[in-house]
C-alpha positions, 0 to 999 in steps of 0.5 A: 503920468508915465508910459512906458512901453519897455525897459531902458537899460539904465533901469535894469539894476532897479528893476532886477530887484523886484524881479529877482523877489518874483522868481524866488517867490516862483521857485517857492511854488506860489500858486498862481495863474500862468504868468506871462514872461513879462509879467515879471517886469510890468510887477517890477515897475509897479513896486519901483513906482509905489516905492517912489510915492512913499505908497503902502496899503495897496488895492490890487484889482482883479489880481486874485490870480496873480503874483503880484498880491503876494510878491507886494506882500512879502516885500511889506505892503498892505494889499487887499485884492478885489477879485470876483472868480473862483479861482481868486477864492482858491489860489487865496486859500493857498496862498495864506497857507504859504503865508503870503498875508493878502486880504481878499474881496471876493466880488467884482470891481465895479460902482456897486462893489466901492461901498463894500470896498470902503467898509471893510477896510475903513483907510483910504488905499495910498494906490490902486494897482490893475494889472492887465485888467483895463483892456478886458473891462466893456467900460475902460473909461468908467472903470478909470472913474470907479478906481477914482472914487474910492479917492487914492492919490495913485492909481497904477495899471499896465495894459497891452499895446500897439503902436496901430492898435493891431490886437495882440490877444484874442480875449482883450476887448481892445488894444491901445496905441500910445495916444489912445492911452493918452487920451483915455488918461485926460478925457474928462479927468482932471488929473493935477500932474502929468497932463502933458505928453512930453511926460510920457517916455518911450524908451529902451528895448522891448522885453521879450519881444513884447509890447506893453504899458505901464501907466501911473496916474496920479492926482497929487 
């Protein structure tokens, strides 16, 4: 399990990359909703920590809008999106014209959608990725339960944080400190790594003047 609420500069050439993939699939017009300067670097960690799990076929949920599906396509993932809006539907349509190959589930993340998950793409998903999604969701400790069930090894997501928990934007339904993110992670979930806090790293400087936290939640 790994929070980290920034980047250390021993990890920037890393990150630079992804994050170099991500402009130039900007630059190519790639629709997508506004992506936040940071989004960049949350996109960034993500791929740099699905590298390390040897992970391939990906479920991104609730990232029918963002850059993130197509920008792990380009770079050889196998990535199905679950996304229930009508602008995931759109930009979708878009984006397979610009020959982005992302499969899309046009319904919304929750118990009932897990079956359908399941039967349309048979293998197991080696990660699941949410990007900014869990401080949006009413449930965010069921929703941690419904990605465990669809049974990946790896579950990535990234969310906002505080240090006291001081909200950071109008339409999250919470914000997090850094121990309510360690609890929300360890309460009633067995996780087989990373279950003590010393493996969760503080570190570096803030990208943009902005908080934010990548959690990666593995259970092998």
């Amino acid at each position: 399990m790994i929070l980290s609420k920034s980047f250390h500069p021993e990890d920037y050439n890393q990150l630079m990359v992804y994050v170099d993939s991500y402009k130039r699939l900007l630059a190519r017009g790639v629709p997508a909703q506004v992506n936040h300067k940071h989004r960049a670097w949350e996109y960034a960690m993500a791929l740099t920590y699905l590298g390390l799990r040897n992970s391939h076929k990906i479920l991104d949920i609730g990232g029918g809008g963002s850059l993130f599906a197509p920008l792990a396509a380009k770079l050889g993932y196998d990535v199905t999106v679950i996304d229930g809006s009508r602008q995931a539907r759109q930009i979708h349509a878009q984006n397979i014209q610009l020959g982005t190959d992302v499969k899309l589930i046009n319904t919304h993340f929750n118990p009932n959608s897990i079956k359908l998950i399941k039967n349309l793409t048979g293998e197991q998903f080696d990660a699941i990725v949410a990007i900014s999604v869990i401080e949006h969701v009413p449930d965010d400790q069921q929703f941690l339960y419904n990605m465990m069930d669809l049974g990946a090894p790896t579950i990535f997501l990234t969310t906002d944080f505080s240090e006291h928990g001081t909200p950071v934007s109008t339409d999250h339904l919470r914000t997090y400190t850094p121990h309510g993110l360690l609890n929300l992670a360890t309460q009633d979930i067995n996780w087989e790594l990373y279950k003590n806090e010393e493996y969760w790293i503080h570190r570096g400087q803030f990208v943009y003047t902005y908080n934010f936290a990548s959690v990666a939640l593995c259970t092998n």
